[in-house]
DSSP file (Angstrom, degrees, kcal/mol; ACC not computed):
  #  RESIDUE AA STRUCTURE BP1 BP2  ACC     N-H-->O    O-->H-N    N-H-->O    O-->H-N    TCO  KAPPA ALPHA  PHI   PSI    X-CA   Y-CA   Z-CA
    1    1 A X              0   0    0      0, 0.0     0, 0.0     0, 0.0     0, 0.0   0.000 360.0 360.0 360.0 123.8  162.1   56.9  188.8
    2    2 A X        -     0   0    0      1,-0.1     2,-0.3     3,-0.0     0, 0.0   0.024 360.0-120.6 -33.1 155.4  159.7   56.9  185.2
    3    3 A X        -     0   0    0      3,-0.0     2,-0.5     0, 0.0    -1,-0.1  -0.637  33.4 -99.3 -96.2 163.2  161.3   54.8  182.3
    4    4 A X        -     0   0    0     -2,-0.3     0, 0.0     1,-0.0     0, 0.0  -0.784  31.5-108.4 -76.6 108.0  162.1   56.6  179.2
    5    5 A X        -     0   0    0     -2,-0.5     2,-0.2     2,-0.1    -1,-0.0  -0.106  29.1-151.2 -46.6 116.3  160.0   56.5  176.6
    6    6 A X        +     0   0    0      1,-0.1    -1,-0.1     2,-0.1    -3,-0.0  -0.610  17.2 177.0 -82.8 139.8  161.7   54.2  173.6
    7    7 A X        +     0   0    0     -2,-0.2     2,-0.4     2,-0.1    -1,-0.1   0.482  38.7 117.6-122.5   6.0  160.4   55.6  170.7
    8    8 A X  S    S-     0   0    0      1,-0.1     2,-0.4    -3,-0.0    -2,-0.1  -0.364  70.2-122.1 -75.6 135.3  162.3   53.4  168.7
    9    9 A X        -     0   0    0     -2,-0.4     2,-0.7     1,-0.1    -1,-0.1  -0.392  30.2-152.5 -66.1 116.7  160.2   50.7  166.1
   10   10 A X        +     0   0    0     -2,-0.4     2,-0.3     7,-0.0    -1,-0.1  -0.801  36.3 137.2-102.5 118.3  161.7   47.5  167.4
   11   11 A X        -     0   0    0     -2,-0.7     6,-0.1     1,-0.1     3,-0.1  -0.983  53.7-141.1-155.4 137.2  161.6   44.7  164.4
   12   12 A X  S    S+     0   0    0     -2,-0.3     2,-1.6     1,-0.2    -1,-0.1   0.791  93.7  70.2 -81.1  -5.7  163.8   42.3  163.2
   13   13 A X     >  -     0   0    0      1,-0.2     4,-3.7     2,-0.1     3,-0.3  -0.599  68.1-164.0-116.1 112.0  162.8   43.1  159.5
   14   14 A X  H  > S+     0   0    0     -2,-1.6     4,-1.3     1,-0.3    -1,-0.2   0.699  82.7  61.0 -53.9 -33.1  164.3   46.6  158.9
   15   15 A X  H  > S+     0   0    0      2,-0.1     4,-1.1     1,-0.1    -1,-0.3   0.929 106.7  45.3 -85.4 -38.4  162.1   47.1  155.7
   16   16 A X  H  > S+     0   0    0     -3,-0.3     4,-2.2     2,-0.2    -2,-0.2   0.918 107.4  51.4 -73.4 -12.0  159.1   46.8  157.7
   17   17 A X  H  X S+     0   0    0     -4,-3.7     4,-1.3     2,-0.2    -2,-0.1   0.921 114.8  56.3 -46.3 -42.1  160.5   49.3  160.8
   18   18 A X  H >< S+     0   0    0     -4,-1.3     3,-2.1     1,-0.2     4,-0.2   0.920 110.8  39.3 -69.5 -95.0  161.1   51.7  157.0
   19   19 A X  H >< S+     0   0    0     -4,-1.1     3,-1.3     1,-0.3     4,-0.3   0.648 105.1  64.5 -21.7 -39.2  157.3   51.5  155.9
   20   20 A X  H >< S+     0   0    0     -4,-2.2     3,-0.8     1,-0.2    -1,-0.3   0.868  97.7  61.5 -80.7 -20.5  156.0   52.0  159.5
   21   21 A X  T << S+     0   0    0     -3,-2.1    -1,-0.2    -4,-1.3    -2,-0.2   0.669  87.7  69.0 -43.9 -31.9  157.7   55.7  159.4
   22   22 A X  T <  S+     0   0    0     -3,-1.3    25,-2.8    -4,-0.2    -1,-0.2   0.500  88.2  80.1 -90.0 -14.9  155.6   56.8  156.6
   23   23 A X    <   -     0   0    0     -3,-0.8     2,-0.3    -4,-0.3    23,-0.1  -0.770  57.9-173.5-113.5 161.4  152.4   56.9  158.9
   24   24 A X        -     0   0    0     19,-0.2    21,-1.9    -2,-0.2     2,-0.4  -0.885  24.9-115.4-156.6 144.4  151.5   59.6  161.2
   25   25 A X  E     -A   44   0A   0     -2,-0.3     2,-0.4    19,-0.3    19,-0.2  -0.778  29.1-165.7 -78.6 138.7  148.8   60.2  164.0
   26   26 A X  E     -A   43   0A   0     17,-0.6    17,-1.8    -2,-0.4     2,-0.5  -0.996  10.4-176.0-131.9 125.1  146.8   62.7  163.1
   27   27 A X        +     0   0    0     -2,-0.4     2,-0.6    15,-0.2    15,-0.2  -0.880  10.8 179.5-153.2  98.7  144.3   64.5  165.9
   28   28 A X        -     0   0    0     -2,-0.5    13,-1.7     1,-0.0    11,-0.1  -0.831  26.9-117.5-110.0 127.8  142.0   67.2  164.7
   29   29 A X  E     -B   40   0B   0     -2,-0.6     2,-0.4    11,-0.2    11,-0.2  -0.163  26.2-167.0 -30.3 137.6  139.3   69.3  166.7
   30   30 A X  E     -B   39   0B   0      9,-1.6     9,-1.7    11,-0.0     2,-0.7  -0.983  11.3-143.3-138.4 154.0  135.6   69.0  165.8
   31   31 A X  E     -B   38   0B   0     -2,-0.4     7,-0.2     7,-0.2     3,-0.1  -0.884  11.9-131.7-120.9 119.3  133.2   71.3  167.1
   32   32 A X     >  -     0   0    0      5,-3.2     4,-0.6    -2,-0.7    -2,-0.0  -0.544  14.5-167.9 -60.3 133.2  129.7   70.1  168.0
   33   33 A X  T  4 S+     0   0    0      2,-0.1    -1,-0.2    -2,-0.1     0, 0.0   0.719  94.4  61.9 -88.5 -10.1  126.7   72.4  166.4
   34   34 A X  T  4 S+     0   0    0      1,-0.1    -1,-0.1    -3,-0.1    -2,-0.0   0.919 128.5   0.7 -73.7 -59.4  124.7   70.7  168.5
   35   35 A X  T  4 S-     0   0    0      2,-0.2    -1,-0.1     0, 0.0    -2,-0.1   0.431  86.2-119.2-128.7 -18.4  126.5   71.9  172.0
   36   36 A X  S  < S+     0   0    0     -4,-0.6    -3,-0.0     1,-0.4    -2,-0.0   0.263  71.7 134.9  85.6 -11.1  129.4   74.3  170.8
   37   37 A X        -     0   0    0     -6,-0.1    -5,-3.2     1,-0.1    -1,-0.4  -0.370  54.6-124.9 -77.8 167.3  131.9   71.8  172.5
   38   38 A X  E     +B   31   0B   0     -7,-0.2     2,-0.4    -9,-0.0    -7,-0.2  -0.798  30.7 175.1 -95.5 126.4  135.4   70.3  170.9
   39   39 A X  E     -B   30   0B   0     -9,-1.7    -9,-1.6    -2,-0.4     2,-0.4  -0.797  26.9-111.5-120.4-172.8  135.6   66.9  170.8
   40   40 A X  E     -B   29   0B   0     -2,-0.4     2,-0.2   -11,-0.2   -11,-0.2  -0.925  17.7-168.4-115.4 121.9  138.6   64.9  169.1
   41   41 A X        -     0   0    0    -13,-1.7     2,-0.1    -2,-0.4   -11,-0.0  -0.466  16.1-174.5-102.2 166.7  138.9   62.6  165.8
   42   42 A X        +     0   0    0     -2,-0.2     2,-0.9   -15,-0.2   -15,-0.2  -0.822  10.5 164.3-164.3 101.1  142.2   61.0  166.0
   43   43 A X  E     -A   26   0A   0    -17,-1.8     2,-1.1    -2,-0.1   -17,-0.6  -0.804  39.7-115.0-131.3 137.0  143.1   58.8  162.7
   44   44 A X  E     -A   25   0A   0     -2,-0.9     2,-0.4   -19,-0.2   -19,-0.3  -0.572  41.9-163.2 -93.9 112.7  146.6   57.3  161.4
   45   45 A X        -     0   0    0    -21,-1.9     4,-0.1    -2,-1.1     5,-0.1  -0.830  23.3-115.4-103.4  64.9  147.3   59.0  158.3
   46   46 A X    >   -     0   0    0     -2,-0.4     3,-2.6     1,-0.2     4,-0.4   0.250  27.3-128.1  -3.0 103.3  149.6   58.3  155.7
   47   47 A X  T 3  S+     0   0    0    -25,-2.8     3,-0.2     1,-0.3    -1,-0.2   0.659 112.1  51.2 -71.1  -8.3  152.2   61.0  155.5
   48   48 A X  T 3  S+     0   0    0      1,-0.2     4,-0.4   -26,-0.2    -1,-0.3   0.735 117.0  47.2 -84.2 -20.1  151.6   61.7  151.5
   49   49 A X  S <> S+     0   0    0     -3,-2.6     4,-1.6     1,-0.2     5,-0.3   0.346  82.8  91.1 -95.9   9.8  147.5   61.9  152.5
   50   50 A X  H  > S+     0   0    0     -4,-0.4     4,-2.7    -3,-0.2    -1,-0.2   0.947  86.4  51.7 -94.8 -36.6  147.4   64.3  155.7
   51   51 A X  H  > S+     0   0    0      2,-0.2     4,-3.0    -3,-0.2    -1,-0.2   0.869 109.4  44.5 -31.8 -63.5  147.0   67.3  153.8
   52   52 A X  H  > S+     0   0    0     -4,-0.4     4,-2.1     2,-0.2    -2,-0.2   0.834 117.5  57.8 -65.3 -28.0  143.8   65.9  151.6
   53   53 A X  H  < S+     0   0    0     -4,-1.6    -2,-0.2     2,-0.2    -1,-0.2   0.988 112.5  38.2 -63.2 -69.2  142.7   64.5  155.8
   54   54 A X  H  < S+     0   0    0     -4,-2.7    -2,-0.2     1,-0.3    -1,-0.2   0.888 105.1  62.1 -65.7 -35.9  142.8   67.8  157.2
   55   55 A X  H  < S+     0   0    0     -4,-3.0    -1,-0.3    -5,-0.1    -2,-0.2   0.881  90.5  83.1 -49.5 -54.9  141.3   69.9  154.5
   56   56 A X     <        0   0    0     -4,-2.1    -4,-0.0     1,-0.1     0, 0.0  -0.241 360.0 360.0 -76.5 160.3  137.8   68.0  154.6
   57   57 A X              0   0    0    -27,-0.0    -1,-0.1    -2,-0.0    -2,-0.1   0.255 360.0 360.0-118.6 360.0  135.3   68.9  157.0
């Protein structure tokens, strides 16, 4: 049988577990002109910033 995935942040200091919430994987499409394929950016994103992330090209 699989394990479960814990998805919980395990840390004894409880203020950083709180901080480490605010950030977010972020995984946007890019399109080659080169070749017309999609390849994948992946960056970890503040959650106040993701907006300003996806909007530039």
């Amino acid at each position: 049988m699989a394990k479960a995935a814990k998805t919980a942040i395990k840390t004894k200091d409880a203020r950083a577990a709180a901080e480490a919430k605010n950030w977010t994987k972020v995984i946007r499409a890019v399109r080659s002109q080169k070749t017309g394929a999609y390849t994948f950016k992946e960056a970890i994103i503040h959650k106040d910033k993701i907006r300003q992330y996806l909007a530039q090209k």
